[in-house]
C-alpha positions in Angstrom: -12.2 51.7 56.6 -10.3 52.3 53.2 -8.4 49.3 51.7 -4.6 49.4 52.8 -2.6 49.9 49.9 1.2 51.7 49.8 -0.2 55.3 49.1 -2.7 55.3 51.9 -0.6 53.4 54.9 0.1 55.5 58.3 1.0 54.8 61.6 -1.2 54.4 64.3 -2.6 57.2 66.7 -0.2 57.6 69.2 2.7 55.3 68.1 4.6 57.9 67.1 6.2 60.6 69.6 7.6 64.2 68.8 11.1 64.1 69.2 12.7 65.5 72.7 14.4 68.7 71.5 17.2 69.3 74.9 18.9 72.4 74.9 16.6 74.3 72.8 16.1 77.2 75.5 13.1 77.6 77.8 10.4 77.4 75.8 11.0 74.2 74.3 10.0 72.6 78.0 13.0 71.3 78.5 15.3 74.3 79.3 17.7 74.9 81.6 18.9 71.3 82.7 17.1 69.9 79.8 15.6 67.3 81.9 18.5 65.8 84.1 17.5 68.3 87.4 20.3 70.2 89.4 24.3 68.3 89.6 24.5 65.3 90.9 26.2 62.4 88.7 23.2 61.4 86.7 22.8 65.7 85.0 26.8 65.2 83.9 28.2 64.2 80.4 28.6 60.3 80.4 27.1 60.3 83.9 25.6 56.9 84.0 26.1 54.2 86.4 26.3 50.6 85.5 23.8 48.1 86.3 23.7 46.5 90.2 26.1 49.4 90.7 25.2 51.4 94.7 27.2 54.0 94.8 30.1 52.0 96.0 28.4 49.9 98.8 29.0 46.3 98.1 26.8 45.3 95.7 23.8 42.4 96.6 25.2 40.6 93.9 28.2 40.3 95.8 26.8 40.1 99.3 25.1 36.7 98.4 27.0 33.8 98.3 27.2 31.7 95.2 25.2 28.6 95.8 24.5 25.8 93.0 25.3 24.1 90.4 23.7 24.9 86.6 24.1 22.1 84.3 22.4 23.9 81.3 25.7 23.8 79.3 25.6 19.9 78.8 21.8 20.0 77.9 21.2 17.8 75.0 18.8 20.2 72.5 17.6 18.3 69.2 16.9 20.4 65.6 13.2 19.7 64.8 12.0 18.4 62.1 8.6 18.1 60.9 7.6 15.2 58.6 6.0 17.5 56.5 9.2 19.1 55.7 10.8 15.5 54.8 7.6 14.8 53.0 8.1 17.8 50.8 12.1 16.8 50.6 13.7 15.8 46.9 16.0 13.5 48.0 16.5 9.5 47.6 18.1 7.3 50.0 19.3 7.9 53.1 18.3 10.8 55.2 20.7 11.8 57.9 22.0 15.9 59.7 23.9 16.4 57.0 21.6 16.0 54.0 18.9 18.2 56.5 21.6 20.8 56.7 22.1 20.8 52.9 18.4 21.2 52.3 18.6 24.0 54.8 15.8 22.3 57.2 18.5 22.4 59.6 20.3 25.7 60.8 22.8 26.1 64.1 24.5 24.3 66.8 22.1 21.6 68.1 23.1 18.1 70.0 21.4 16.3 66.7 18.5 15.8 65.1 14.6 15.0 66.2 11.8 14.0 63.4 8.5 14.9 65.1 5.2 13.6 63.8 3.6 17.1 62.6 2.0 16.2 59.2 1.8 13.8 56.6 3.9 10.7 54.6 3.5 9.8 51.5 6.8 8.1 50.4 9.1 5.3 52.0 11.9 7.4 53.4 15.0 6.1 55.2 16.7 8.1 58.6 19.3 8.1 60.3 18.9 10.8 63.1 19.6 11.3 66.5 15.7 11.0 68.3 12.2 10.3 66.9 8.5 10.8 68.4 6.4 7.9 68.9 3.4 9.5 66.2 6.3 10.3 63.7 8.2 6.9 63.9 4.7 5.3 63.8 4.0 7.2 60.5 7.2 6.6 59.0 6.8 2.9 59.6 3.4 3.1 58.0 4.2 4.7 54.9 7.3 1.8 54.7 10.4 3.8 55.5 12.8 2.6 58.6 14.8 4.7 61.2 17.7 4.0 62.6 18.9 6.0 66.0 22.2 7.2 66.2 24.2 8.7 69.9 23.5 12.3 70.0 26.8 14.4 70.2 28.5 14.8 73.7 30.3 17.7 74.2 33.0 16.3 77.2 33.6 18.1 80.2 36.5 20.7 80.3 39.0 18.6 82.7 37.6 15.2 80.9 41.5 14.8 78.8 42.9 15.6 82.3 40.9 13.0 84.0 41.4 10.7 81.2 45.0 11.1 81.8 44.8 11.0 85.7 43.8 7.3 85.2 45.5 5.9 82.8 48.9 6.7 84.7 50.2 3.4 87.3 49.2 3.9 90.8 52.8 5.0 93.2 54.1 2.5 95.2 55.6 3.1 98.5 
C-alpha cells in the first residue's frame, strides 16, 4: 500500500453513494412517484409526521401516566483535573477555579472543581478546590503542597426564596 500523502488520499470503497436524482423521468429508477409510492400523507409536499405522532389516536406517551421523580438537575458534576496538567501549570501560589479557568484547564458550567491523581508532581503547589482523590491528594502531599476543600456550589431549589419566606413570617393566632 502507497504512503498517504495529500495527492494520493481517496475515500473508501463504498463510503461514498451516487446521489438520488427524484424527478428525473423513468429511467433514472426513480420515476413517477420518485420513491414516495401512490397518495397518502407521507408522497405529499411537507408530508411528514412528527415523532410519537399516530395518526391522531392518543399517543402512548400520553396514555402512560407520569410516575417519578428525576433529581438529575441538582447533581453535583466536578471539572477534572489531572495533576499532570497542574504539573505542567506556570503559576505560583495559590491554585483555585478561577486561576484553572484562566489557564483554560477548565471550560463550562460544572458544580466545582476535582484534582484527580493521573500523573506526576514535581513542585509544591497549593489548592483550593472543590474535591480531591485519595492517589492525587496523597501525591500532592508528597511533593509538599497542601489542599484545602471548599463547599461545592448549590444551585437552590426554585420555591427555596418562597420557602425561606414562608418561615420566617409569625405563626396566626386565633
Amino acid at each position: 500500500m502507497p504512503s498517504l500523502r495529500l495527492h494520493n488520499l481517496q475515500p473508501r470503497p463504498g463510503s461514498r453513494h451516487r446521489v438520488k436524482r427524484l424527478g428525473c423521468g423513468e429511467s433514472s429508477g426513480h420515476g413517477k412517484t420518485s420513491g414516495k409510492g401512490h397518495k397518502g400523507q407521507k408522497a405529499r409536499s411537507g408530508g411528514s409526521i412528527r415523532l410519537g405522532f399516530e395518526g391522531g389516536q392518543m399517543p402512548l406517551i400520553r396514555r402512560l401516566p407520569k410516575r417519578g421523580f428525576n433529581n438529575a438537575q441538582f447533581k453535583t458534576t466536578y471539572a477534572p483535573v489531572n495533576l499532570a496538567a497542574l504539573n505542567d501549570l506556570k503559576h505560583d501560589g495559590l491554585i483555585d477555579e478561577a486561576t484553572l479557568r484562566k489557564a483554560g484547564l477548565v471550560n463550562g458550567s460544572w458544580s466545582g472543581v476535582k484534582v484527580l491523581g493521573d500523573g506526576e508532581l514535581t513542585k509544591a503547589i497549593s489548592l483550593k478546590v472543590h474535591a480531591v482523590s485519595a492517589s492525587a491528594k496523597e501525591k500532592i502531599e508528597k511533593a509538599g503542597g497542601s489542599v484545602e476543600l471548599v463547599a461545592a456550589k448549590v444551585y437552590p431549589a426554585r420555591n427555596s426564596a418562597k420557602a425561606a419566606a414562608l418561615a420566617k413570617r409569625k405563626p396566626r393566632t386565633a
